[in-house]
N, CA and C atoms as a LAMMPS dump frame, in Angstrom:
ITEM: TIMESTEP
0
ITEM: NUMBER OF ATOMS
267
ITEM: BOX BOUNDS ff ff ff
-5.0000000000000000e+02 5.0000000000000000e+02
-5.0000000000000000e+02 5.0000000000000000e+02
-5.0000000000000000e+02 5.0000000000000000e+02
ITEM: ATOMS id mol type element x y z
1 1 1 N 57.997 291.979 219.121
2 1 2 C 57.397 290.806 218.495
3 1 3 C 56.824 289.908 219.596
4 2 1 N 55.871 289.176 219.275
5 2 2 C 54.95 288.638 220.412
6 2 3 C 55.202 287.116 220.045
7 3 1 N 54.877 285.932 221.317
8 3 2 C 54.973 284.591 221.257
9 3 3 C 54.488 283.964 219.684
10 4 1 N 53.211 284.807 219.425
11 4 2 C 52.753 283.817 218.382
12 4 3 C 53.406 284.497 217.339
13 5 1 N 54.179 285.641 216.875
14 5 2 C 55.154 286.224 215.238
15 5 3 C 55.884 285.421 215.324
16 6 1 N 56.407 285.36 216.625
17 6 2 C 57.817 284.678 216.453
18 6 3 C 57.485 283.036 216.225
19 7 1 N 57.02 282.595 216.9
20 7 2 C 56.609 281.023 216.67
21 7 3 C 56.264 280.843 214.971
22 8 1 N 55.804 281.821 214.338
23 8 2 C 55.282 281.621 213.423
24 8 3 C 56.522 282.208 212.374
25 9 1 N 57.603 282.683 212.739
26 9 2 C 58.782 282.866 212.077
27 9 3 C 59.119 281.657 212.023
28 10 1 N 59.448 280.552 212.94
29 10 2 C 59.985 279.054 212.621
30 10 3 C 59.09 278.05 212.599
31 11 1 N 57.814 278.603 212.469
32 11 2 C 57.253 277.567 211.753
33 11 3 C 55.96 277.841 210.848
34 12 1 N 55.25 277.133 210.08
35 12 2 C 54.249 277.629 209.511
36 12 3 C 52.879 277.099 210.532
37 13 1 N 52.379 278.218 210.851
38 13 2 C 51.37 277.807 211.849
39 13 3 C 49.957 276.749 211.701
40 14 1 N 49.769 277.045 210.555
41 14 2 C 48.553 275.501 210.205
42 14 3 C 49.055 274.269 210.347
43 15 1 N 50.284 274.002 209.449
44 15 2 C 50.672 272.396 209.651
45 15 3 C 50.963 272.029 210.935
46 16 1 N 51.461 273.07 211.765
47 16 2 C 52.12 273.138 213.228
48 16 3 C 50.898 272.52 214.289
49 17 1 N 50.092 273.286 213.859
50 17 2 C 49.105 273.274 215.149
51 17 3 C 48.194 272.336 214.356
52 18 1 N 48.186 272.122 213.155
53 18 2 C 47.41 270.533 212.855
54 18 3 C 47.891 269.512 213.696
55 19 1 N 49.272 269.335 214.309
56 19 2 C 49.932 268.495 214.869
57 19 3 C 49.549 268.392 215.66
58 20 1 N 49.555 269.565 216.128
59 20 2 C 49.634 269.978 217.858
60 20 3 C 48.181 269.103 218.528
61 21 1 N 46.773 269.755 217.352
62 21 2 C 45.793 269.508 217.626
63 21 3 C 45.009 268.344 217.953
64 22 1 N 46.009 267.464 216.933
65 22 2 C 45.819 266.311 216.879
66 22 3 C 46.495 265.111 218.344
67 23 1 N 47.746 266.027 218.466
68 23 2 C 48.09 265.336 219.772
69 23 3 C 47.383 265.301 220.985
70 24 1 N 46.76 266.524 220.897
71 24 2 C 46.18 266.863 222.154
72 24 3 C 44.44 266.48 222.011
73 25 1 N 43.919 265.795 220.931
74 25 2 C 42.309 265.703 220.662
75 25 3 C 42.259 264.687 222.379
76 26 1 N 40.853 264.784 222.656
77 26 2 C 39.998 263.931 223.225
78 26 3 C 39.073 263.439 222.611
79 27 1 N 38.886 263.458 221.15
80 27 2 C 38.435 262.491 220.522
81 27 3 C 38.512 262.117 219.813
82 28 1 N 37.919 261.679 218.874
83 28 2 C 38.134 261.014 217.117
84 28 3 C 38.273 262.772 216.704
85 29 1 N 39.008 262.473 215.553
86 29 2 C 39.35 264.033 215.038
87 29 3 C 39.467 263.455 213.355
88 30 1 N 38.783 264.613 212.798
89 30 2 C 38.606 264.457 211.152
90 30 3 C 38.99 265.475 210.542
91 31 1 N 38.854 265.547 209.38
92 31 2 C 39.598 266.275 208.72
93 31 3 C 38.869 267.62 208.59
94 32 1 N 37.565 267.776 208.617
95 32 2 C 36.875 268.529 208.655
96 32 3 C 36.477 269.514 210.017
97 33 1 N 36.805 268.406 210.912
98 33 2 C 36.529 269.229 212.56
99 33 3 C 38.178 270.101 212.7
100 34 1 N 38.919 269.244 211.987
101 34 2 C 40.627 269.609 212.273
102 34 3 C 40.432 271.463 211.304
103 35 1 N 39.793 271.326 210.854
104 35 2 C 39.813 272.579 209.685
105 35 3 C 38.938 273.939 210.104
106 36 1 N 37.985 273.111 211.293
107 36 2 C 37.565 274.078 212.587
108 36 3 C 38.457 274.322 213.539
109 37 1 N 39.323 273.893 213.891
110 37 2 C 39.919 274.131 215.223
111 37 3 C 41.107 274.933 214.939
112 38 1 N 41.72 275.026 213.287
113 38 2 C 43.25 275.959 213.068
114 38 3 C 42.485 276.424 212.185
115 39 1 N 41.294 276.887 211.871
116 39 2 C 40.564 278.153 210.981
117 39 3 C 41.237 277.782 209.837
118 40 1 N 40.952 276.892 209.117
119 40 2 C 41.658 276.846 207.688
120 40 3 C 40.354 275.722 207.207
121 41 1 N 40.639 276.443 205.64
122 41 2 C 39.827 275.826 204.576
123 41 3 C 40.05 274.205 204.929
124 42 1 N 38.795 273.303 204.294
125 42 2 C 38.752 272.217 204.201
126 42 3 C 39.7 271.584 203.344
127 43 1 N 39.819 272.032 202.283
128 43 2 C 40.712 271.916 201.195
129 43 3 C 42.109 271.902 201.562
130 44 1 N 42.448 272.788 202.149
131 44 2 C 43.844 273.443 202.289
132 44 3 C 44.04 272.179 203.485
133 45 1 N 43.558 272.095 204.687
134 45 2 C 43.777 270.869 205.509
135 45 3 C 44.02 269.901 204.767
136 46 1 N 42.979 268.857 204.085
137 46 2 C 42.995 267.647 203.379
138 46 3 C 44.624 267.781 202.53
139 47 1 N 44.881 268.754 202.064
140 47 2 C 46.123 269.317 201.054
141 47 3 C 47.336 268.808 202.122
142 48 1 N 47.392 269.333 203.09
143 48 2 C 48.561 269.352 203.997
144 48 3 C 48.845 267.962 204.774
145 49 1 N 47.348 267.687 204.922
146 49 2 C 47.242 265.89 205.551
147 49 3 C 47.801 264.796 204.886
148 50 1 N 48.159 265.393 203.5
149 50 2 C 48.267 264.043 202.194
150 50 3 C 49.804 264.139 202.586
151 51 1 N 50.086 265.658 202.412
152 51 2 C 51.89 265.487 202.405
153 51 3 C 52.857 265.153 204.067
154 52 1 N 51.745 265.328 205.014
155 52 2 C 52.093 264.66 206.693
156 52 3 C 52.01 262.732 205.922
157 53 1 N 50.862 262.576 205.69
158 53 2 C 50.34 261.327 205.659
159 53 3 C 52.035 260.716 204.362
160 54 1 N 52.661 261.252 203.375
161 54 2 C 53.314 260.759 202.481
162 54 3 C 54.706 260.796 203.271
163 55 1 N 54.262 261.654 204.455
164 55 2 C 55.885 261.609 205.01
165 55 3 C 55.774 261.172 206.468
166 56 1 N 54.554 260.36 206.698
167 56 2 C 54.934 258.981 207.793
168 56 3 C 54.33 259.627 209.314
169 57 1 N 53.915 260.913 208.995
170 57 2 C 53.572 261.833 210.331
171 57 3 C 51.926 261.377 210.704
172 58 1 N 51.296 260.99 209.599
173 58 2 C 50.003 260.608 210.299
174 58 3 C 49.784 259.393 209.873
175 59 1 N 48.194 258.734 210.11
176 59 2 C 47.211 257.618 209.132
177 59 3 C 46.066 258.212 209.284
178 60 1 N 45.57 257.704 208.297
179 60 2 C 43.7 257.969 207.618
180 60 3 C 43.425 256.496 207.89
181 61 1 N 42.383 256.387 208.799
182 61 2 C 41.824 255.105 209.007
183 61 3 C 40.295 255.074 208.74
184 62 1 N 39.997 254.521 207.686
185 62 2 C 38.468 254.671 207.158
186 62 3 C 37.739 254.015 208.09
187 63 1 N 36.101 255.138 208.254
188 63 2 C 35.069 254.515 208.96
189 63 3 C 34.053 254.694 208.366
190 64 1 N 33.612 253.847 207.073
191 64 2 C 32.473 254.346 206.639
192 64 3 C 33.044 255.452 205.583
193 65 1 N 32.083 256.241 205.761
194 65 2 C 32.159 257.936 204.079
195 65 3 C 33.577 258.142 205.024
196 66 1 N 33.894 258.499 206.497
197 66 2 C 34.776 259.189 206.799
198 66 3 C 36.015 258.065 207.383
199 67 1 N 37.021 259.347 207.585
200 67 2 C 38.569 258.428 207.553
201 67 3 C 39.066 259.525 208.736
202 68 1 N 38.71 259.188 209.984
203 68 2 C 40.003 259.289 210.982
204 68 3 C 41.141 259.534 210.978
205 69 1 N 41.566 260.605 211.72
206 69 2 C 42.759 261.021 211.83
207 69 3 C 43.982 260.127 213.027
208 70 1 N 44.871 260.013 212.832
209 70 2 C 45.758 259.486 213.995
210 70 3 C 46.974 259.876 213.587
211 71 1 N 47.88 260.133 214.694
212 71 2 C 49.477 260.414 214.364
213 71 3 C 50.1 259.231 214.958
214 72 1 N 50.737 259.356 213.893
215 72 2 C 51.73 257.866 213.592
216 72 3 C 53.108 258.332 215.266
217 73 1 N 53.674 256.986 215.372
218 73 2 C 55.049 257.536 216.737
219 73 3 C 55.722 258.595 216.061
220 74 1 N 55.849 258.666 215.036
221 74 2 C 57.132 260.456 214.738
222 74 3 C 56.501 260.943 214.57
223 75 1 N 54.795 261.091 214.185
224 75 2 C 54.422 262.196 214.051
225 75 3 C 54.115 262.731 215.468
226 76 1 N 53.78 261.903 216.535
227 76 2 C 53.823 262.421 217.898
228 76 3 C 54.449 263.123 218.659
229 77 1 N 55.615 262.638 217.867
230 77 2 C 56.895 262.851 218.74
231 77 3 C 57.115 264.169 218.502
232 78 1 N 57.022 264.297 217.495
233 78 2 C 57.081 265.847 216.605
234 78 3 C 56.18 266.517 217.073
235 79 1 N 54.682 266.545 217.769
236 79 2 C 53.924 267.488 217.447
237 79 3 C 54.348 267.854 219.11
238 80 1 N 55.229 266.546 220.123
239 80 2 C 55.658 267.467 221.374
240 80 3 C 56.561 268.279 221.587
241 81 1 N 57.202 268.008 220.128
242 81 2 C 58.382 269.208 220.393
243 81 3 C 58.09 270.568 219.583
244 82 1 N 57.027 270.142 219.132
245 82 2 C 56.409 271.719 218.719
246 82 3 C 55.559 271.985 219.528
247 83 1 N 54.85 271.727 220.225
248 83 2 C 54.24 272.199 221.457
249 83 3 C 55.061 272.562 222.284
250 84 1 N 56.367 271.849 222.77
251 84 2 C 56.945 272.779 223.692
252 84 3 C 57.698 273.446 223.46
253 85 1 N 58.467 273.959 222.281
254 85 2 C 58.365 275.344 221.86
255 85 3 C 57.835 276.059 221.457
256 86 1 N 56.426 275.623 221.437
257 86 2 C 55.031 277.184 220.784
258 86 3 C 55.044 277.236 222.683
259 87 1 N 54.905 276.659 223.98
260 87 2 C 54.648 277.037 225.129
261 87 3 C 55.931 278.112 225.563
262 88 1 N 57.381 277.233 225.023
263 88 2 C 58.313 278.411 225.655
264 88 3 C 58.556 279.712 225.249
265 89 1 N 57.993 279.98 223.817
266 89 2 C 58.112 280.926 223.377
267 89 3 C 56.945 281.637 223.595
């Protein structure tokens, strides 16, 4: 079994690396660019963002038609300790 089966045994890899992605952006990040970068439907992102966003892990900060992504302090905190076990594994 290889780094990424196993990583993906304890965790589900879209919401994971939505995190991840988001921790690590260098820039404004949307919901739509976020849905380019972990190969997943637009839909299915926006889907997963509502239930991060209901459980305190992100904010949607409107600019105009679009709404910005940001991770809230636990959701940060969280996306480093899943980064450094998607690195050790």
């Amino acid at each position: 079994m290889d780094n990424k089966e196993i990583f993906n045994v304890f965790f589900r890899e879209k919401p994971a690396m939505m995190l991840v992605e988001l921790k690590n952006a260098k820039s404004e990040v949307y919901a739509s660019s976020l849905a380019k970068c972990v190969d997943c439907t637009y839909s299915h992102v926006v889907k997963i963002l509502q239930e991060m966003e209901k459980s305190g892990l992100i904010n949607f900060e409107k600019q105009g038609r679009l709404k910005l992504l940001t991770l809230t302090k636990t959701g940060s905190e969280i996306a480093d300790h899943i980064d450094g076990i998607r690195i050790k594994l």
